[in-house]
C-alpha distance (Angstrom), angle and dihedral (degrees) to the residues before:
residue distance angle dihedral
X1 . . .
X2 3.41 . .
X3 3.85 127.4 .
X4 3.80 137.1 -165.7
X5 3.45 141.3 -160.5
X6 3.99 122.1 -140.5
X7 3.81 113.4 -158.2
X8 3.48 120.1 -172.5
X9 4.39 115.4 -170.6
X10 3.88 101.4 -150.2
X11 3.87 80.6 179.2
X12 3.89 142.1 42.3
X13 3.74 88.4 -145.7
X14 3.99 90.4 50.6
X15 3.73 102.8 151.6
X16 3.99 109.1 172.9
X17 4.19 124.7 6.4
X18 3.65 129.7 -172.8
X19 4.12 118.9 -111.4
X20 3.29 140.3 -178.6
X21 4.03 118.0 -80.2
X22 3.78 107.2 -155.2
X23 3.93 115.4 -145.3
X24 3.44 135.0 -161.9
X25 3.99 119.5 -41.4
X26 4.00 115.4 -140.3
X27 3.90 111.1 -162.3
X28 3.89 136.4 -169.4
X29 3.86 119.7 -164.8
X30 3.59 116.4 -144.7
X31 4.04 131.2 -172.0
X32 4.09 115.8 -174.0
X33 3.72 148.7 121.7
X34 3.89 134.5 -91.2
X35 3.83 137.8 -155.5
X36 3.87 130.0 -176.2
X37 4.08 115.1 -164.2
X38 3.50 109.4 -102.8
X39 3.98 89.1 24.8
X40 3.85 132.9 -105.1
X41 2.92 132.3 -64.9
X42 3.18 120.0 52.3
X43 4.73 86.2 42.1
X44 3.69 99.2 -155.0
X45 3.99 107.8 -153.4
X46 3.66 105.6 -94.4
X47 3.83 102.2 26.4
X48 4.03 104.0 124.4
X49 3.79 115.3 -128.9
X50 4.02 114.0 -147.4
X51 3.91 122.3 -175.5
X52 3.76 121.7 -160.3
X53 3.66 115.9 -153.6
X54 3.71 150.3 -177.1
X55 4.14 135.6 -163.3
X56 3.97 116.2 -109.9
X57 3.82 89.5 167.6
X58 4.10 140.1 11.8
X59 3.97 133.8 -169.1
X60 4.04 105.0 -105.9
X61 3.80 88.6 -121.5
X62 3.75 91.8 74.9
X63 3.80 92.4 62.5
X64 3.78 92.7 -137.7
X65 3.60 119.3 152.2
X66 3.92 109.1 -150.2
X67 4.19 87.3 -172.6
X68 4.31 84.5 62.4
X69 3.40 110.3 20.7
X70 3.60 141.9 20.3
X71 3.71 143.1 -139.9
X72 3.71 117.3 -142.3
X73 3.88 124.0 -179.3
X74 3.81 126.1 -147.2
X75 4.22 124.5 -157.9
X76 3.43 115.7 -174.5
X77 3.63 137.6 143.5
X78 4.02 96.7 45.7
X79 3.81 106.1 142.4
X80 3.89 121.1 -149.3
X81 4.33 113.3 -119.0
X82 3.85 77.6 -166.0
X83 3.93 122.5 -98.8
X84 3.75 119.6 -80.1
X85 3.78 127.2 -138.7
X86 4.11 96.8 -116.3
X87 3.93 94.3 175.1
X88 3.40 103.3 -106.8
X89 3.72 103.7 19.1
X90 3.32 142.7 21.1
X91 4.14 135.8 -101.2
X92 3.55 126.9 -168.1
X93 3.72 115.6 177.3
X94 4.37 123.8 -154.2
X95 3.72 133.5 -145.9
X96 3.44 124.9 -155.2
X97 3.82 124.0 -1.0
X98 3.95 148.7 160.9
X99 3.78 127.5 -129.4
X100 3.78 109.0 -163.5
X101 4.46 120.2 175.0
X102 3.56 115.7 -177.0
X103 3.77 131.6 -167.4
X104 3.81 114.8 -133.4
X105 3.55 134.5 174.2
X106 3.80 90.3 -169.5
X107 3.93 91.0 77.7
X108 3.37 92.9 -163.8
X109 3.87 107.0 134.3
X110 3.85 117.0 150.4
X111 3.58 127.6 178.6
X112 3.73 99.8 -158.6
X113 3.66 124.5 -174.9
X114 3.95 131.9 -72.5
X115 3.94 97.0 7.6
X116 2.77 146.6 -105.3
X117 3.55 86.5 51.8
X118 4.28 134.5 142.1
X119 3.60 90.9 -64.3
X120 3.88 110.3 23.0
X121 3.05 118.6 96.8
X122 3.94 95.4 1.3
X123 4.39 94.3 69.3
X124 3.66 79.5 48.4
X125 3.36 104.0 63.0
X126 4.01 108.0 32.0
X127 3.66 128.2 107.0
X128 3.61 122.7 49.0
X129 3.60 124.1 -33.0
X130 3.83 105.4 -102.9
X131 3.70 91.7 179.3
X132 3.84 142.2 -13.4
X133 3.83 125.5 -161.1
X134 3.81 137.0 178.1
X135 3.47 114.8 -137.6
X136 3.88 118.1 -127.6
X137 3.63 96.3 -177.9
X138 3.79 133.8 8.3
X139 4.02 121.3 171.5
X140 3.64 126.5 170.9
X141 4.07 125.6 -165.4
X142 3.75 125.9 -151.3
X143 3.53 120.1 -161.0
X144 3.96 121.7 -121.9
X145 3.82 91.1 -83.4
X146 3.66 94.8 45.2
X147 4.26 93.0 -127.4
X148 3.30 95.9 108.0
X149 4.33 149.4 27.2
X150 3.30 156.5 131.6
X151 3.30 136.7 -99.5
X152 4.41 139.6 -173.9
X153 3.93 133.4 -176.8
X154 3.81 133.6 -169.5
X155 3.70 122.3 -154.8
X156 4.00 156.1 169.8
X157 3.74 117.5 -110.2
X158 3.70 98.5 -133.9
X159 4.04 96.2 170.1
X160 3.89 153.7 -13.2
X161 3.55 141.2 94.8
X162 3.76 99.1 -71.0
X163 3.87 91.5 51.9
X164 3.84 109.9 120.2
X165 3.52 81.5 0.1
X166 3.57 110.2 103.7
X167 3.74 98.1 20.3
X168 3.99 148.3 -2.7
X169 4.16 120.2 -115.6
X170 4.07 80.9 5.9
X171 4.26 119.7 -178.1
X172 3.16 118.7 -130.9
X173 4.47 126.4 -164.4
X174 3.28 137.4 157.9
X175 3.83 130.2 -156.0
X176 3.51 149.7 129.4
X177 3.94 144.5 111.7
X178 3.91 148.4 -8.5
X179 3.64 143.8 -172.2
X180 3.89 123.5 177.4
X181 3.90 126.7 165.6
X182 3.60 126.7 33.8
X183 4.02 89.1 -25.5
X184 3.58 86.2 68.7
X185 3.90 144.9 70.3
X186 3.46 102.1 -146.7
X187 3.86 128.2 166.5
X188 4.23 104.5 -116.0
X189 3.86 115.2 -94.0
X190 4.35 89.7 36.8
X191 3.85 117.7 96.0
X192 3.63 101.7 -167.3
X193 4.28 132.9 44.7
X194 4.23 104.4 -152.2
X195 3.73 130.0 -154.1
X196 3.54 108.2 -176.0
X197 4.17 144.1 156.1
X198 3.75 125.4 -146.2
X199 3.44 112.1 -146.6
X200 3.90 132.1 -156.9
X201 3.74 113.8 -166.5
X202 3.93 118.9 -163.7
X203 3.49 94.7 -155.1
X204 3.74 111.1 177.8
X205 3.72 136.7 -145.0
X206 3.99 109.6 -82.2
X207 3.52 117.2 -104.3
X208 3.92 132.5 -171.8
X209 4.01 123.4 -69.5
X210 3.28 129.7 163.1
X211 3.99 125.9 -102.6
X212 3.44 88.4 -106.8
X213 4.05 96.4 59.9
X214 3.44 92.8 42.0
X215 4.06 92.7 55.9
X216 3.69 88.2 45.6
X217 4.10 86.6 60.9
X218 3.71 83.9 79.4
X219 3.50 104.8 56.6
């Protein structure tokens, strides 16, 4: 992810200013499958997009154990705007939206076929609620032959155990990777394979620096 740093001199004479400090980044990597009603693409405007997925890897400081328990992740209630013609790719914007990870020592998450089905979304979202965010963006790209994107979402922690936990005024995104079509290996009745990280950046308050350190930020 990349960051910047805005500096505004109010004064010729500006001596020291205060920047951002970056802290320490906690990350969850997630593999799974997605489906939007009335599949993708075209996204109509008001299809819902929901993404099943499972952890392949987990920062230590979460304490997880992928060999006894597992942490699944749940996205549902993203509404299509509609995708947009970008020349060259594709962008489809979402409203709206609920991030839900749960911690479960059942390890029993199933994807099925042709969702929502018996097991997906339900093994998805059992366990206890590890953490629960509201997404206040969400975008994905398609590239000009519509196989393949990107896609990134910021949003507010609103609950679970790792809330306040790990940090204070945390961000939280979530992006990454897609395949659909013959690129992919996707269980029937999904459109899209994901790859994807959630990140949890401590950033702390901003502090003072010198001129000097804050120039040498962008080099």
């Amino acid at each position: 992810m990349w960051k910047s740093v805005t500096v505004r001199l109010l004064a010729i004479g500006l001596v020291f200013c205060a920047a951002p400090v970056l802290g320490q980044v906690y990350t969850v990597d997630y593999y799974g499958f997605g489906w939007e009603t009335g599949g993708i693409l075209p996204s109509v405007m008001g299809d819902e997009l929901v993404i099943t997925c499972s952890a392949d890897n987990v920062d230590p400081a979460f304490g997880v154990d992928l060999g006894t328990a597992e942490l699944t992740l749940h996205i549902h209630d993203l509404i299509s705007a509609g995708q947009v013609d970008m020349g060259g790719y594709y962008a489809i914007n979402f409203t709206g939206g609920m991030m839900d990870v749960y911690e479960d020592q059942v390890m029993n998450a199933d994807w099925g076929t042709n969702p929502p089905n018996g097991v997906s979304p339900s093994t998805f979202a059992d366990g206890s609620l590890f953490f629960s965010g509201q997404f206040t963006s969400f975008t994905m790209y398609f590239d000009g032959s519509g196989s393949s994107g990107s896609f990134s979402g910021t949003l507010d922690g609103v609950g679970g155990s790792i809330i306040d936990q790990m940090c204070t005024s945390c961000v939280y995104t979530w992006g990454g990777a897609f395949t659909m079509g013959a690129s992919a290996q996707i269980p029937v009745g999904y459109d899209l394979q994901i790859d994807g990280v959630f990140e949890i950046d401590s950033a702390v308050d901003n502090e003072p620096t010198s001129w000097g350190s804050v120039k040498a930020l962008f080099h």
